[in-house]
Residue frames as qw, qx, qy, qz and C-alpha x, y, z in Angstrom:
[[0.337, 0.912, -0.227, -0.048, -9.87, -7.37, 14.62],
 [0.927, 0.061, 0.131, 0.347, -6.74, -8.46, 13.45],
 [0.472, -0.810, 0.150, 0.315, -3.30, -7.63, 12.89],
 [0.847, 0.447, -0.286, -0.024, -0.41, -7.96, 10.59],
 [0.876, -0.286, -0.001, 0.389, 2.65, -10.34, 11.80],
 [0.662, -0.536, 0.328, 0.409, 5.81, -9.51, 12.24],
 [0.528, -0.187, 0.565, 0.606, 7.27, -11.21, 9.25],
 [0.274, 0.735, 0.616, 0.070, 4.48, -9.85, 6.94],
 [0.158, 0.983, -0.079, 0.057, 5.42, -5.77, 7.36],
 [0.713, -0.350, 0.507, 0.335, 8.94, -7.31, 7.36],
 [0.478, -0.007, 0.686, 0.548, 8.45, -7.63, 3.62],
 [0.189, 0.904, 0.382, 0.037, 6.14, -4.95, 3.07],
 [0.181, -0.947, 0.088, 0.248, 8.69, -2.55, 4.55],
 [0.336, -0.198, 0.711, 0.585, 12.34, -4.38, 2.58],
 [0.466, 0.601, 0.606, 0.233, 10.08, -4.08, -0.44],
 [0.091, 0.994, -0.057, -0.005, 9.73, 0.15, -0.13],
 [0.363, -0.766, 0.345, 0.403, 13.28, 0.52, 0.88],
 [0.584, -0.046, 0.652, 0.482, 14.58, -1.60, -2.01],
 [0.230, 0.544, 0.469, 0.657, 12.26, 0.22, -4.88],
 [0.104, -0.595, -0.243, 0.759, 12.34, 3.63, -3.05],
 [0.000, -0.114, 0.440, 0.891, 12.15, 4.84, -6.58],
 [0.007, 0.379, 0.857, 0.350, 8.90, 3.72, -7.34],
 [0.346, -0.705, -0.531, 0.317, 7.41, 6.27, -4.74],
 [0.241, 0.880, -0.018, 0.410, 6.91, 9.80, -5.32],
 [0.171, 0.533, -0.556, 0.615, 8.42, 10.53, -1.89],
 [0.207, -0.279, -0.876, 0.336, 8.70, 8.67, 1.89],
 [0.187, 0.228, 0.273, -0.916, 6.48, 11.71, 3.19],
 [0.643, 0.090, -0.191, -0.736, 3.52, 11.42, 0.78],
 [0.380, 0.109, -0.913, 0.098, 4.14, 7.29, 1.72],
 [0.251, -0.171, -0.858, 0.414, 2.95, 8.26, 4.48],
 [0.254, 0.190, 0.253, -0.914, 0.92, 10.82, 4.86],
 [0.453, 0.045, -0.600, -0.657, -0.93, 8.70, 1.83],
 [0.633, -0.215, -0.739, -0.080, -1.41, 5.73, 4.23],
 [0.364, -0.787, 0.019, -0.498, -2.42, 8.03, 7.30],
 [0.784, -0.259, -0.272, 0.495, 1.15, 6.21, 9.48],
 [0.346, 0.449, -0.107, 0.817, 1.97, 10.36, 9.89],
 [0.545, -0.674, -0.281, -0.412, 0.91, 10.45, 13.47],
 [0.082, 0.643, -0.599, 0.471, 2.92, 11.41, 16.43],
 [0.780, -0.346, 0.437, -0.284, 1.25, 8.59, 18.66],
 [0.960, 0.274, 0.037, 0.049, 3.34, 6.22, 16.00],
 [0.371, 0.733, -0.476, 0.315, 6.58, 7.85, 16.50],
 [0.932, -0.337, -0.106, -0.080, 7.99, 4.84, 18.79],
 [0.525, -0.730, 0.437, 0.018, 11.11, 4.10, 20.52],
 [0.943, 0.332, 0.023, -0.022, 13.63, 1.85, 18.17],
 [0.603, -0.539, 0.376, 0.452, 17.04, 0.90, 17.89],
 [0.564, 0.491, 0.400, 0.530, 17.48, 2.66, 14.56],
 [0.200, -0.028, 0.231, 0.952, 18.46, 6.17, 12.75],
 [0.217, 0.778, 0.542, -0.232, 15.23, 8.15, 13.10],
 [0.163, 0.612, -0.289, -0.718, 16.93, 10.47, 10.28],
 [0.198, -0.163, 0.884, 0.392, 17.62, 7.46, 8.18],
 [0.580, 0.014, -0.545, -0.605, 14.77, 6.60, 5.07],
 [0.448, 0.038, -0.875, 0.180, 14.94, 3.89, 7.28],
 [0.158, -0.257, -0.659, 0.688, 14.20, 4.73, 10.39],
 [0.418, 0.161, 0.171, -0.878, 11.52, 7.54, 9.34],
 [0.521, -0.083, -0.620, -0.581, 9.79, 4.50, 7.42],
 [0.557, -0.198, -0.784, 0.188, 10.26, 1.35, 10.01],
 [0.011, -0.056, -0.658, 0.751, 9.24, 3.63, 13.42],
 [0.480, -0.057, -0.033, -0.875, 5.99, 4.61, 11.93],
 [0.694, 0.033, -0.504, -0.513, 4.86, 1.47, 10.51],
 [0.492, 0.121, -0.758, 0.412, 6.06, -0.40, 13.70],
 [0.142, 0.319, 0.562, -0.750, 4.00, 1.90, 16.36],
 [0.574, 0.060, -0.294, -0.761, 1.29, 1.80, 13.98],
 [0.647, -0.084, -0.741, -0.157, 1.10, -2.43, 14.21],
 [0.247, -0.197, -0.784, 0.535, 1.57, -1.81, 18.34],
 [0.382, 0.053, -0.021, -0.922, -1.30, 0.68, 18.13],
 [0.696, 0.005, -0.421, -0.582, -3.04, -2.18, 16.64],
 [0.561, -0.178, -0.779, 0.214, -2.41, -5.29, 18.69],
 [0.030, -0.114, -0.506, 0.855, -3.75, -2.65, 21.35],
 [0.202, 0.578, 0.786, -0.083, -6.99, -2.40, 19.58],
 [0.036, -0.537, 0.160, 0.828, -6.21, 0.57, 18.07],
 [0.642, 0.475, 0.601, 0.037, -8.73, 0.07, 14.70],
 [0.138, 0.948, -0.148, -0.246, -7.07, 3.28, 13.23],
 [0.140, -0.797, 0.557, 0.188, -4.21, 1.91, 13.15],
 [0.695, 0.286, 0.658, 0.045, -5.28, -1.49, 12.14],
 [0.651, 0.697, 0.296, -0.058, -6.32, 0.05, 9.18],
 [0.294, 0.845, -0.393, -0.213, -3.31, 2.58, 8.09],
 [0.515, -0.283, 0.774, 0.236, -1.30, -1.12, 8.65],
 [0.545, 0.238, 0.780, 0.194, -2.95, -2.70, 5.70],
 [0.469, 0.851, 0.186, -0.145, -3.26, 0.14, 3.86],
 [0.111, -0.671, 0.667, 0.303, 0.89, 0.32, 3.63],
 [0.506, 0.018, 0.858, 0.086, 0.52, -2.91, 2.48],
 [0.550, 0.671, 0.493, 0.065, -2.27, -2.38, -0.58],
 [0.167, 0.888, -0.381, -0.197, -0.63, 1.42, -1.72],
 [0.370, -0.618, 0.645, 0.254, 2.73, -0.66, -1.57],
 [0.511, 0.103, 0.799, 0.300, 1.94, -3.27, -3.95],
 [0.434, 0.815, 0.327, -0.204, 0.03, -0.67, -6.01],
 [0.070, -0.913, 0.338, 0.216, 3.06, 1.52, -6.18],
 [0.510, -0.463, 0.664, 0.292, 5.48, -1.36, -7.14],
 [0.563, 0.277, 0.765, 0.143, 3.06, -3.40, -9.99],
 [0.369, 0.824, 0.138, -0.407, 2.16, -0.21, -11.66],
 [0.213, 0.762, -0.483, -0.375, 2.74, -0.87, -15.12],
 [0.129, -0.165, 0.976, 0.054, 2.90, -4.55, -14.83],
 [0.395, 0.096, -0.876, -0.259, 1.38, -7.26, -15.56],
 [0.540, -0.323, 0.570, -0.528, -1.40, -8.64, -12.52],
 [0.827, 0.127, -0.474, -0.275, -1.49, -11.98, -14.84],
 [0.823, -0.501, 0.263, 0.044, -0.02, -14.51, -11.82],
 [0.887, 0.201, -0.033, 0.414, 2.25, -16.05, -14.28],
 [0.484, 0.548, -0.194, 0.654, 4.20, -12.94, -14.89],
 [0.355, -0.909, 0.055, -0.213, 3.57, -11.32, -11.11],
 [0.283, 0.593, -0.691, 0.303, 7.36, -11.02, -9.52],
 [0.629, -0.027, -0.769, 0.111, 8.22, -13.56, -7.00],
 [0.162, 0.111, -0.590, 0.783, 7.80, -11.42, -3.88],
 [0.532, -0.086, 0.036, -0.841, 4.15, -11.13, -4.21],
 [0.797, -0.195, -0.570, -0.040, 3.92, -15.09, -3.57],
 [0.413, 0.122, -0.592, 0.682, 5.98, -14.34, -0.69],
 [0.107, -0.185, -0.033, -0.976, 3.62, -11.98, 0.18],
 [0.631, -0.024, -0.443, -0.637, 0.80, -13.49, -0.36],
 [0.729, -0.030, -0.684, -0.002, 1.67, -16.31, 1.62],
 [0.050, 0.025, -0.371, 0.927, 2.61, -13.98, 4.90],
 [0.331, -0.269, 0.034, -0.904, -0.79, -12.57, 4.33],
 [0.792, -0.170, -0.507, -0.295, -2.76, -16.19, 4.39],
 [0.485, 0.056, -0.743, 0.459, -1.13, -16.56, 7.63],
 [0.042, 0.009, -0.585, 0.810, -2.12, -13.79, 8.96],
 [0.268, 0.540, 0.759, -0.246, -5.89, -14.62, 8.12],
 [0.242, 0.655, -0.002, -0.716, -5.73, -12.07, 4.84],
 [0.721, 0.242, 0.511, 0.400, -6.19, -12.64, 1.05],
 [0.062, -0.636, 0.225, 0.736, -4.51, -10.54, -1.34],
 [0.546, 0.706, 0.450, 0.020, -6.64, -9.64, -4.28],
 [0.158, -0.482, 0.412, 0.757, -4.35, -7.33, -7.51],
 [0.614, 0.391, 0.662, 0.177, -6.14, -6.15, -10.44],
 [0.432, -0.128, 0.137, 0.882, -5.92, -3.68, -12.91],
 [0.104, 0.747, 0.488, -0.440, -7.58, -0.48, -13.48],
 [0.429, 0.739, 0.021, -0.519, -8.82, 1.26, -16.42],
 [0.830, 0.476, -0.286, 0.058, -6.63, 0.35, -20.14],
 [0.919, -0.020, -0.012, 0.393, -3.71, -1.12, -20.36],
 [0.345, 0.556, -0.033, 0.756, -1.67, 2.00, -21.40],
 [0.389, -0.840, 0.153, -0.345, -2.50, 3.62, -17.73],
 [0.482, 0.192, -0.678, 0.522, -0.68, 0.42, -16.28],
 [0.601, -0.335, 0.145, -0.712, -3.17, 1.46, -12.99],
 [0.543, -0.113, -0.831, -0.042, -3.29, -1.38, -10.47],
 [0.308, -0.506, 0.188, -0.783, -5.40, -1.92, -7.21],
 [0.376, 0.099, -0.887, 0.249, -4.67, -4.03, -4.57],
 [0.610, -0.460, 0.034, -0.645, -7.39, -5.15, -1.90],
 [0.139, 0.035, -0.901, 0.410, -6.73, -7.32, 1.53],
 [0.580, -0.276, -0.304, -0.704, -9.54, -9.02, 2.28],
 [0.173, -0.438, 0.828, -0.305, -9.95, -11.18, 5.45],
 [0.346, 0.117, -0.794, -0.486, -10.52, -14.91, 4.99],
 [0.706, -0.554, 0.037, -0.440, -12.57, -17.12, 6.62],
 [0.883, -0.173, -0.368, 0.234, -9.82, -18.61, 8.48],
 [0.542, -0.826, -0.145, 0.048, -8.75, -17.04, 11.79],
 [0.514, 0.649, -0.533, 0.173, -5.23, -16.05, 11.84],
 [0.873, -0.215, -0.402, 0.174, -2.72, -18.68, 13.69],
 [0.025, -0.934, 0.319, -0.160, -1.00, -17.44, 16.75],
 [0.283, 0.619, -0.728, 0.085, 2.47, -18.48, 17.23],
 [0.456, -0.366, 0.771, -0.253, 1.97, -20.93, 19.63],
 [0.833, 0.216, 0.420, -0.287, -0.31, -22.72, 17.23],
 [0.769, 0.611, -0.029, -0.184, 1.72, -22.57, 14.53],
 [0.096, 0.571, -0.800, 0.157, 4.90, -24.32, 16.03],
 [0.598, -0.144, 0.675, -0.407, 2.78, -26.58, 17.32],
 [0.746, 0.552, 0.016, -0.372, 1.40, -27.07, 13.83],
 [0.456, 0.679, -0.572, -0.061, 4.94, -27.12, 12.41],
 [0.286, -0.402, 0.792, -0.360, 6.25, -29.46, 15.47],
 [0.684, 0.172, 0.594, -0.388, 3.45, -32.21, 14.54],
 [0.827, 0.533, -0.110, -0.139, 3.89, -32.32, 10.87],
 [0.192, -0.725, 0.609, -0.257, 7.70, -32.52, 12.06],
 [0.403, -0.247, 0.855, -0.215, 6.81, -35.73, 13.84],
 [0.683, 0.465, 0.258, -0.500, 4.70, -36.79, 11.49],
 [0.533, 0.723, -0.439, -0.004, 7.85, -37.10, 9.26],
 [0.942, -0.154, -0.144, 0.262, 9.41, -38.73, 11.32],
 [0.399, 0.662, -0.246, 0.585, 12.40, -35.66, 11.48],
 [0.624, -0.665, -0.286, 0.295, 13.12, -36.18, 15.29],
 [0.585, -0.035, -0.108, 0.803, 16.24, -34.33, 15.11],
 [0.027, 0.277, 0.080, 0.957, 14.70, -30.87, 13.81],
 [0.538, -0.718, -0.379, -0.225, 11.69, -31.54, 16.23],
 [0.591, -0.597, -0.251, 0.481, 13.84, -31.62, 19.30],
 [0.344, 0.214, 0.054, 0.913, 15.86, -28.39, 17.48],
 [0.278, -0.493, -0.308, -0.765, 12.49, -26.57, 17.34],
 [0.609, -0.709, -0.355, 0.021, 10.97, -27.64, 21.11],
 [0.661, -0.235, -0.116, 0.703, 14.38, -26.77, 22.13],
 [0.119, 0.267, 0.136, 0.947, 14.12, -22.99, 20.71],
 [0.361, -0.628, -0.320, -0.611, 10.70, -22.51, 22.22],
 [0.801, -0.419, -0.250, 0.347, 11.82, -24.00, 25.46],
 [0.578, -0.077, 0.023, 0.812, 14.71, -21.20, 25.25],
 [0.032, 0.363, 0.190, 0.912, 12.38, -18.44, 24.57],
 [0.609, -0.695, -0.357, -0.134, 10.01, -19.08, 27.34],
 [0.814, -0.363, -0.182, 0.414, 13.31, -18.80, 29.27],
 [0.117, 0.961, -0.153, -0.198, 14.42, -15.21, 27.81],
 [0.570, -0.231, 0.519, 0.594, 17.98, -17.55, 26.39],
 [0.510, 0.712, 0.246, -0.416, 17.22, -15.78, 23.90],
 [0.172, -0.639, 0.740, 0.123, 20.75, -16.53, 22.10],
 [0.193, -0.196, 0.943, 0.187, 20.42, -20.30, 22.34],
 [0.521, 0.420, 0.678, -0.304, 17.13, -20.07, 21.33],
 [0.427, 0.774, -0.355, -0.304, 18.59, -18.43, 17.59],
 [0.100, 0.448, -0.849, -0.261, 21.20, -21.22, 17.53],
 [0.426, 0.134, 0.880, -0.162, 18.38, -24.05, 17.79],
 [0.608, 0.634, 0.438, -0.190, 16.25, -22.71, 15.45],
 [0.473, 0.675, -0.497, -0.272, 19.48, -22.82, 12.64],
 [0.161, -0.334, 0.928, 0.029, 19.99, -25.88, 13.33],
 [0.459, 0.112, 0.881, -0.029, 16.75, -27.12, 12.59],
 [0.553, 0.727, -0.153, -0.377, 16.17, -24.80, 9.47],
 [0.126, 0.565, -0.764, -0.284, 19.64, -26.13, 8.39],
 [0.230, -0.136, 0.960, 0.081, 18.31, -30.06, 9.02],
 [0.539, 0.524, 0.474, -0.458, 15.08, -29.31, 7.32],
 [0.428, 0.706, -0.387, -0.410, 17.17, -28.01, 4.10],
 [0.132, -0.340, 0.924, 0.119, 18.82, -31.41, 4.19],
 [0.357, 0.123, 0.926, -0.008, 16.02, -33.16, 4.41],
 [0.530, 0.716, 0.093, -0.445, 14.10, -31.47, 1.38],
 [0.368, 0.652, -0.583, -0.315, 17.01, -32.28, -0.23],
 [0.995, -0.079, -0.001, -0.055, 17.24, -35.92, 0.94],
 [0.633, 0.499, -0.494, 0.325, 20.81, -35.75, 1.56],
 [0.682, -0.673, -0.250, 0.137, 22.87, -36.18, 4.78],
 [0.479, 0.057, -0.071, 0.873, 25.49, -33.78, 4.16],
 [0.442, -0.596, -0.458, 0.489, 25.09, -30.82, 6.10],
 [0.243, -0.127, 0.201, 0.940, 26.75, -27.84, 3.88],
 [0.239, 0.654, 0.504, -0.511, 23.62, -25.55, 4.42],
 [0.031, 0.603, -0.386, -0.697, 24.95, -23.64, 1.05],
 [0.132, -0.217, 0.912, 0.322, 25.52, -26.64, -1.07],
 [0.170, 0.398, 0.881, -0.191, 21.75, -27.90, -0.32],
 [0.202, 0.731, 0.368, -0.539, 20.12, -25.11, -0.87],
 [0.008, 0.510, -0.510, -0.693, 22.02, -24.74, -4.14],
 [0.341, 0.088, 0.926, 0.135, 20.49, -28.27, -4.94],
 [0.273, 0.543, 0.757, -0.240, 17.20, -27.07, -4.71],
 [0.260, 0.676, 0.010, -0.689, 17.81, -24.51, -7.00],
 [0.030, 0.422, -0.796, -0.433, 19.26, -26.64, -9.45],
 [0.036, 0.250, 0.968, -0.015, 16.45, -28.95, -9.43],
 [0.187, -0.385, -0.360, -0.829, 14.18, -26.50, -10.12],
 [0.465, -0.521, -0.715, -0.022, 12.44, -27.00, -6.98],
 [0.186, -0.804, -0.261, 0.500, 12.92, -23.37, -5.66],
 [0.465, 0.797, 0.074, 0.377, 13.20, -20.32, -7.33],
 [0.556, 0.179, -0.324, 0.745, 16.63, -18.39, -7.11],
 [0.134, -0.615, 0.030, -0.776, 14.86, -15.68, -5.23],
 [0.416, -0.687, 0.224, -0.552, 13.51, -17.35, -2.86],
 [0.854, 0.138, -0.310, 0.395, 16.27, -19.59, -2.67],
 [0.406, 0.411, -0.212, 0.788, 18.45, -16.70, -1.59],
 [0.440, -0.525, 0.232, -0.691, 16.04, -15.20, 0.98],
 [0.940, -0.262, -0.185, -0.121, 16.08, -18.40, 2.56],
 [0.714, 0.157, -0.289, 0.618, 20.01, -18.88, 2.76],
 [0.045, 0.458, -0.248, 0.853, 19.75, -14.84, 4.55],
 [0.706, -0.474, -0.134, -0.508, 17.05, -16.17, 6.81],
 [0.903, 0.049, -0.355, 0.238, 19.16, -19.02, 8.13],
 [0.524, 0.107, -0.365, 0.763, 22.27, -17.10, 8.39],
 [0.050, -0.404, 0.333, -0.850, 21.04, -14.16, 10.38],
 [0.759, -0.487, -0.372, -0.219, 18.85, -16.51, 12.67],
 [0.826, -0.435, -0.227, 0.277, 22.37, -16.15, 14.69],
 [0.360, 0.452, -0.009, 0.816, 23.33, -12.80, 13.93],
 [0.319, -0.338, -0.712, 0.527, 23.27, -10.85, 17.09],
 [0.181, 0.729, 0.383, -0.537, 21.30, -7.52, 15.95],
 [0.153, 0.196, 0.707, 0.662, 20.00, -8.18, 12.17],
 [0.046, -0.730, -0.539, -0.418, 16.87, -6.73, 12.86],
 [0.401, 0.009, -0.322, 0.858, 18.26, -3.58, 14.79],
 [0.404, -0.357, -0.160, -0.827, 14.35, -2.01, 14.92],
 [0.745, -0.500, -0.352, -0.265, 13.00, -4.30, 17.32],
 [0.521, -0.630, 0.521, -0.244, 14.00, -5.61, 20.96],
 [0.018, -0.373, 0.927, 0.009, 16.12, -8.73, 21.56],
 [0.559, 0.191, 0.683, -0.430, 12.74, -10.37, 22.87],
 [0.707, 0.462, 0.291, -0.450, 10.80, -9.53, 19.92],
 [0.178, 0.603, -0.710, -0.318, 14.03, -10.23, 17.41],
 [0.099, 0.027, 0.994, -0.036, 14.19, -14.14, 18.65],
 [0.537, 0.619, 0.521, -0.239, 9.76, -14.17, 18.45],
 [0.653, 0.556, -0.251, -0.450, 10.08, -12.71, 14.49],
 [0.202, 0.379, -0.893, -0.136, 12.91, -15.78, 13.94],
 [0.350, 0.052, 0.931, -0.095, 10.58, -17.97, 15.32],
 [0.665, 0.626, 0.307, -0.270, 7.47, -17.25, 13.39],
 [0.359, 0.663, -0.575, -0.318, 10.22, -16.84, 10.20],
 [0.083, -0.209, 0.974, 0.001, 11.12, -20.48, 11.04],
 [0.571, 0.323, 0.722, -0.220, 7.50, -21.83, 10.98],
 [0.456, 0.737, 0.168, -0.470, 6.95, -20.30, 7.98],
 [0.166, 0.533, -0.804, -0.204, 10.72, -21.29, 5.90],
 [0.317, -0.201, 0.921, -0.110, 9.69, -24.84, 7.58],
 [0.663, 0.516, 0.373, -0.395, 6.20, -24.82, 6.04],
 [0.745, 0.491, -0.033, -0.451, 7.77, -24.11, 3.01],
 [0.010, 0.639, -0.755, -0.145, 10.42, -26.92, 3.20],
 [0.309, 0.007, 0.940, -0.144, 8.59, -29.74, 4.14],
 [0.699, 0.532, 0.207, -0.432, 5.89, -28.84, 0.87],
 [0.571, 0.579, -0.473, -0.340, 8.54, -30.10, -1.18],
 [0.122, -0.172, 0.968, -0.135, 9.16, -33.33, 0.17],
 [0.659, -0.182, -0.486, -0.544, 6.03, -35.88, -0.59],
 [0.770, -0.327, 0.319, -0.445, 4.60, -37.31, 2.93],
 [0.902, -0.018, 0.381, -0.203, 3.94, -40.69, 1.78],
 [0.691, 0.636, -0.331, -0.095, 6.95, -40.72, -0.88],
 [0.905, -0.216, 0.236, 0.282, 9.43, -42.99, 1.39],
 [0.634, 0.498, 0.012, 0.592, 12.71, -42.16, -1.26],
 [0.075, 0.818, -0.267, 0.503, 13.01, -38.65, -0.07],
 [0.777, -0.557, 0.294, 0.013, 14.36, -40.38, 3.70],
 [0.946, 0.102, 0.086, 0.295, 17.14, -41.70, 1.50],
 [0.336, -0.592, 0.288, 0.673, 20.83, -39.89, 1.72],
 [0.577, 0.796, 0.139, 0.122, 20.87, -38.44, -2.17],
 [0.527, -0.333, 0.253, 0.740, 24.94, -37.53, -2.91],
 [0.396, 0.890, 0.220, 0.041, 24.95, -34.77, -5.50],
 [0.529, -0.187, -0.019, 0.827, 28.00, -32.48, -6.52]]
């Protein structure tokens, strides 16, 4: 049995809060995806009045429920996760072209964690009825260690010493509880990864990331959730539900995952992209 990551109900859960409307109410949220259980009501640095807090404590001691082996809880995880995307698409489109941009996001999260995410629609068109199904692939999901290692080898592979040693250096600092320098290493080698996607040697993390939008080689969305990923990689309590420990472990799996998708726009074997590129 499996789990979902971190970043994964990360963007399940900023999804509800953001289209709160879409939901009849947080209560039937839950009670719908059976997270209304007092063995899920966990300990958190958050407002346990707050929409917030009554969403993020459940779904949070639901996923530790599950990395405990808790198969109950397994399940009500990944049922937030199907309801949620039900609840949002209703009424849409499930054609890919037109599906919004967060459900690649999504989608990609899930393939990590060893899930595929299946969205079709149900009955006519005029219901607007959709019905999402996680299905698990046949590839294991990666745990973290493997997938820095992964990320740390394509890395060298590139030849990008600098943002290798950034990245050993952050795991090296979380083995060590620095938990601190182990946020400022891993923006530094998001920031020299954005550079080098962009093929430039200027440094203005902003500027770059603007490039790629301008070049059509990210969309503005998740353009922008990058640039917030970055900057709060050294904000001292952006994610104000978890512990310090587990704060610095979600930035790192967030980094393998930002890095994965920086170094798909660069061609391997294309030589040019190594070349400083000035731009205004």
């Amino acid at each position: 049995m499996t789990t979902l990551s971190d970043p994964t109900l990360e963007l399940v859960v900023d999804r509800i809060r953001g289209d709160q409307t879409k939901f009849h109410s947080l209560e039937a949220l839950l009670m719908h995806t059976d997270l209304k259980r007092p063995e899920y009501q966990v300990d958190m640095w958050v407002n346990t009045e707050s929409y917030w807090g009554r969403l993020v404590i459940p779904a949070y001691g639901a996923r530790q429920a599950s990395l405990q082996g808790n198969a109950e809880a397994d399940r009500a995880v990944l049922l937030l996760v199907e309801y949620t995307v039900e609840r949002l698409l209703k009424g849409q489109s499930v054609e890919r072209r037109d599906l919004p941009p967060w459900v690649s996001d999504l989608r990609a999260a899930l393939l990590f964690d060893g899930y595929d995410l299946y969205i079709d629609s149900v009955g006519t068109p005029a219901d607007g009825e959709v019905r999402c199904r996680l299905r698990p692939t046949d590839v294991l999901p990666v745990p973290l260690a493997e997938k820095v290692e992964l990320a740390e080898i394509e890395l060298e592979l590139r030849g990008q010493q600098k943002s290798l040693e950034q990245l050993h250096e952050a795991t090296e600092c979380y083995l060590r509880r620095d938990y601190p320098a182990c946020d400022e290493h891993l923006a530094t080698a998001m920031e020299l990864l954005v550079a080098y996607a962009v093929g430039s040697l200027d440094d203005d993390l902003t500027k770059n990331i603007r490039h790629l939008v301008d070049t059509n080689r990210l969309p503005i969305a998740v353009a922008t959730r990058l640039l917030r990923d970055i900057r709060t990689m050294t904000s001292e309590n952006p994610y104000p539900h978890r512990t310090r420990a587990d704060a610095s472990r979600f930035r790192v799996q967030l980094a393998t995952v930002r890095a994965s998708t920086l170094l798909s726009l660069v061609d391997l074997w294309g030589g040019s992209v190594r070349e400083a590129v000035e731009f205004r």
